[in-house]
N, CA and C atoms as a LAMMPS dump frame, in Angstrom:
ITEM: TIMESTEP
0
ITEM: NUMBER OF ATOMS
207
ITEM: BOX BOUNDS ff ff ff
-5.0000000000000000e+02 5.0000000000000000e+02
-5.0000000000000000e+02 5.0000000000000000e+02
-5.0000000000000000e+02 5.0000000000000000e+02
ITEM: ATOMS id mol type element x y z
1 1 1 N 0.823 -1.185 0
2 1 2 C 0 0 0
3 1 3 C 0.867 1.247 0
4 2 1 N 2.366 1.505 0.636
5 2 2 C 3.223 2.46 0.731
6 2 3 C 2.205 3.529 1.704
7 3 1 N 1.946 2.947 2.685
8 3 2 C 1.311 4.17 3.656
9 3 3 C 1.216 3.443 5.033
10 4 1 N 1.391 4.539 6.043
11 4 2 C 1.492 3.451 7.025
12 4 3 C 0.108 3.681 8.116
13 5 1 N -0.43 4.93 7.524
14 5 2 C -2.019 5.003 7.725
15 5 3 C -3.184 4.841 6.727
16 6 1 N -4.543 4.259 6.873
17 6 2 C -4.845 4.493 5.724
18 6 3 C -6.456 5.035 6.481
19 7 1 N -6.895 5.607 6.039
20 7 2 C -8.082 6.093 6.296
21 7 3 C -9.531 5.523 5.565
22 8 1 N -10.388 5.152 5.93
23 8 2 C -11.283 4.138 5.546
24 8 3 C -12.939 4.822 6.286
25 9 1 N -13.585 4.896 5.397
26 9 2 C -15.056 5.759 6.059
27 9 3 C -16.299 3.779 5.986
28 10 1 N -16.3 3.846 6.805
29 10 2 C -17.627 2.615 6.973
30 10 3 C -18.969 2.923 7.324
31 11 1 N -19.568 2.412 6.888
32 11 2 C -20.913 2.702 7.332
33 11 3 C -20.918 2.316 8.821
34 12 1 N -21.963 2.966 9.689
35 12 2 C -22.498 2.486 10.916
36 12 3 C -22.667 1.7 10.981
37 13 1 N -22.659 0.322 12.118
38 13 2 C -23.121 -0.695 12.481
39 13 3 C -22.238 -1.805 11.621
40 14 1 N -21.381 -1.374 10.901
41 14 2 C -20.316 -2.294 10.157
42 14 3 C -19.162 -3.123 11.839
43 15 1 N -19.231 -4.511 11.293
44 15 2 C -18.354 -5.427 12.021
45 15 3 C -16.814 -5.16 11.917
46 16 1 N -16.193 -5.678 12.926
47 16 2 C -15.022 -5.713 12.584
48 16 3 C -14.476 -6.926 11.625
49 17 1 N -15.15 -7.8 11.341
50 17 2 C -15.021 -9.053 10.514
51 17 3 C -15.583 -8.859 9.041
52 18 1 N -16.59 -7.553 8.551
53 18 2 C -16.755 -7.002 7.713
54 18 3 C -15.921 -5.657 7.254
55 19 1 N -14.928 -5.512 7.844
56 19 2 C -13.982 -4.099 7.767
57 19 3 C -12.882 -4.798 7.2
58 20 1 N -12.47 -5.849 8.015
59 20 2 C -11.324 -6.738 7.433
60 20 3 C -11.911 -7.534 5.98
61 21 1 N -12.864 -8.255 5.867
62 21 2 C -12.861 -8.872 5.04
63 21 3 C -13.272 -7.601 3.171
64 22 1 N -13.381 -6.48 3.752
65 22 2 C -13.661 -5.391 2.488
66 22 3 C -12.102 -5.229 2.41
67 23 1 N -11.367 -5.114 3.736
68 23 2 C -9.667 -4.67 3.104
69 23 3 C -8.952 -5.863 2.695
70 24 1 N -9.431 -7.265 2.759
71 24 2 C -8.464 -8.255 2.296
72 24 3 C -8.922 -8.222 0.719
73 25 1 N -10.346 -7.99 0.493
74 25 2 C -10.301 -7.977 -1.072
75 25 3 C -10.362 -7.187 -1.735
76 26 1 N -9.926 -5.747 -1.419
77 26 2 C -9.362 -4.074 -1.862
78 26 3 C -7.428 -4.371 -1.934
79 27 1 N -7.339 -5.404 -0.839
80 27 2 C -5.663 -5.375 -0.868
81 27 3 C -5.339 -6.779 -0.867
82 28 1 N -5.602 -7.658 -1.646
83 28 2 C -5.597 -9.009 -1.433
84 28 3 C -3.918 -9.254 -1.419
85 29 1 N -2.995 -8.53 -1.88
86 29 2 C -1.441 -9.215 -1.694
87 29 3 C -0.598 -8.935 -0.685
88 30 1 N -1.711 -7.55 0.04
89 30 2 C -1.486 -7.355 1.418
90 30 3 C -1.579 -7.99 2.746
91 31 1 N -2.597 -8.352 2.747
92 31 2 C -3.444 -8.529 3.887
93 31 3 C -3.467 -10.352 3.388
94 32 1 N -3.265 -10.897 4.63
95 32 2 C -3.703 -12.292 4.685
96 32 3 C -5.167 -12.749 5.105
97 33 1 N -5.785 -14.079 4.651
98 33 2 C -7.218 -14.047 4.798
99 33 3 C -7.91 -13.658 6.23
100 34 1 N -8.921 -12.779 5.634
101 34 2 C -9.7 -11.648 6.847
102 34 3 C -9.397 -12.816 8.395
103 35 1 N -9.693 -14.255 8.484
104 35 2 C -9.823 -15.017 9.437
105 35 3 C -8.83 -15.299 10.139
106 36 1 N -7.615 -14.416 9.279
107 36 2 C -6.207 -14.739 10.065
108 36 3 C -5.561 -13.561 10.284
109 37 1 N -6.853 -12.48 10.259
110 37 2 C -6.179 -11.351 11.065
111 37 3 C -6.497 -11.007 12.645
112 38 1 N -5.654 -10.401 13.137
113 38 2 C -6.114 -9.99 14.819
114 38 3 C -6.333 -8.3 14.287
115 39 1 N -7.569 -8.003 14.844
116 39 2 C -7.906 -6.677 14.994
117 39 3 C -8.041 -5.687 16.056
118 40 1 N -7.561 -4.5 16.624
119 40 2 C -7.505 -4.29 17.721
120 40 3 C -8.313 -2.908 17.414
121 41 1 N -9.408 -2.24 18.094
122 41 2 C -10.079 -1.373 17.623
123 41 3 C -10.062 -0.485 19.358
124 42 1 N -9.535 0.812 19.074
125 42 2 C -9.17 1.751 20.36
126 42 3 C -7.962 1.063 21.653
127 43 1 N -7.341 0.52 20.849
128 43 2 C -5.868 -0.413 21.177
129 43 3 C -5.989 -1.218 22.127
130 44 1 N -7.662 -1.832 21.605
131 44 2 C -7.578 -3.661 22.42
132 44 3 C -8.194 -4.528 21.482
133 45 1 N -7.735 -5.761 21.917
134 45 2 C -8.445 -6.831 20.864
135 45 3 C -9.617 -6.626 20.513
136 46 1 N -10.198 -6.864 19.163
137 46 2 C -11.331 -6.959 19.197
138 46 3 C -12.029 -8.151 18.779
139 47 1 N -13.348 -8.772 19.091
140 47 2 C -13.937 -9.916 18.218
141 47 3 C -14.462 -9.296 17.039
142 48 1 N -14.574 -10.571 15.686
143 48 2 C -15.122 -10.396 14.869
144 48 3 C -16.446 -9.419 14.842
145 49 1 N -17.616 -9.679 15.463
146 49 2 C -18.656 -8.991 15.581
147 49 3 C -18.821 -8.168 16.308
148 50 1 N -17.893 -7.02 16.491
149 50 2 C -17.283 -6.07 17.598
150 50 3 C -17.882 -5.058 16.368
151 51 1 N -19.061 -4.106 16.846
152 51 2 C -19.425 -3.344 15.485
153 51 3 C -18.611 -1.744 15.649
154 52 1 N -18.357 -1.341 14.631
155 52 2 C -17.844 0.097 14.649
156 52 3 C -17.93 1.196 14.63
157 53 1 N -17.554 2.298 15.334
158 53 2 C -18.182 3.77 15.231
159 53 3 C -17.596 4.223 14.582
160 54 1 N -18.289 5.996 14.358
161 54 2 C -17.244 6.69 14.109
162 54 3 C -16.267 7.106 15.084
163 55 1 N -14.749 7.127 14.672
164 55 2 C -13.825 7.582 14.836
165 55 3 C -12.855 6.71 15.715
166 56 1 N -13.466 5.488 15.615
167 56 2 C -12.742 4.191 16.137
168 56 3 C -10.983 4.588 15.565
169 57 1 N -10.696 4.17 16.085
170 57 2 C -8.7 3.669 15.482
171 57 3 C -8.745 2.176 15.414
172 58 1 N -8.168 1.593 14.118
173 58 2 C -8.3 0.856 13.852
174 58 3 C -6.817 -0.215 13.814
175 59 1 N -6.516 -1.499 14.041
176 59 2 C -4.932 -1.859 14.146
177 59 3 C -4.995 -3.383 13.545
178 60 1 N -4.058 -3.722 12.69
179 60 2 C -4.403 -4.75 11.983
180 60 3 C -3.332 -5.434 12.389
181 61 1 N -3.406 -6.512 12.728
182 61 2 C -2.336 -7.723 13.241
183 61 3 C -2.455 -8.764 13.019
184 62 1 N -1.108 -8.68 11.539
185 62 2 C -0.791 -9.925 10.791
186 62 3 C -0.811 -11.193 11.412
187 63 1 N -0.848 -12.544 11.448
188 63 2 C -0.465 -13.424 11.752
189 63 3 C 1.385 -13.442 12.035
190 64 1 N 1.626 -13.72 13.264
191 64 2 C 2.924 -14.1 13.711
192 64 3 C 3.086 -15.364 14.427
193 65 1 N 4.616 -15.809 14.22
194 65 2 C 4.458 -16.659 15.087
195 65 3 C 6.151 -17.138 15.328
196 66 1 N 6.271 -18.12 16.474
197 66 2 C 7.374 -17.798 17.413
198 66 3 C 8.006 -18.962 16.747
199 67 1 N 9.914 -18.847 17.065
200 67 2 C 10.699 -19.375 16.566
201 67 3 C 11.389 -20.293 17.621
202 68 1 N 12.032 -21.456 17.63
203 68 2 C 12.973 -21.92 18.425
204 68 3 C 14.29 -21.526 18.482
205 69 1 N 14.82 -21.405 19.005
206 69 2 C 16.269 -21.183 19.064
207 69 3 C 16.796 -22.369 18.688
């Protein structure tokens, strides 16, 4: 995307599992499938059906995962 904010207007009463799944298929080589993202909305987890306001902050968290030494 070359931005490290992006600004996004949703309708009212939009999910957080419908926010992700409009940006995985606007940015599909970005974003890994909507079900394997963690979303954090006002900088805490959120569930899928966590619905959204205006002026929420929004935080998208790729899938990671831990290494052995």
């Amino acid at each position: 995307m070359g931005k490290d904010t992006l600004r996004l207007y949703v309708e009212e009463g939009h999910s957080v599992a419908q926010l992700a799944e409009r940006l995985v298929a606007a940015y599909p080589r970005v974003f890994p499938p909507a079900s394997d993202l963690v979303v954090a909305v006002n900088q805490e987890y959120a569930l899928p059906d966590q619905v959204l306001h205006d002026g929420d902050e929004i935080a998208l968290i790729p899938p990671v995962s831990g290494g052995a030494r």
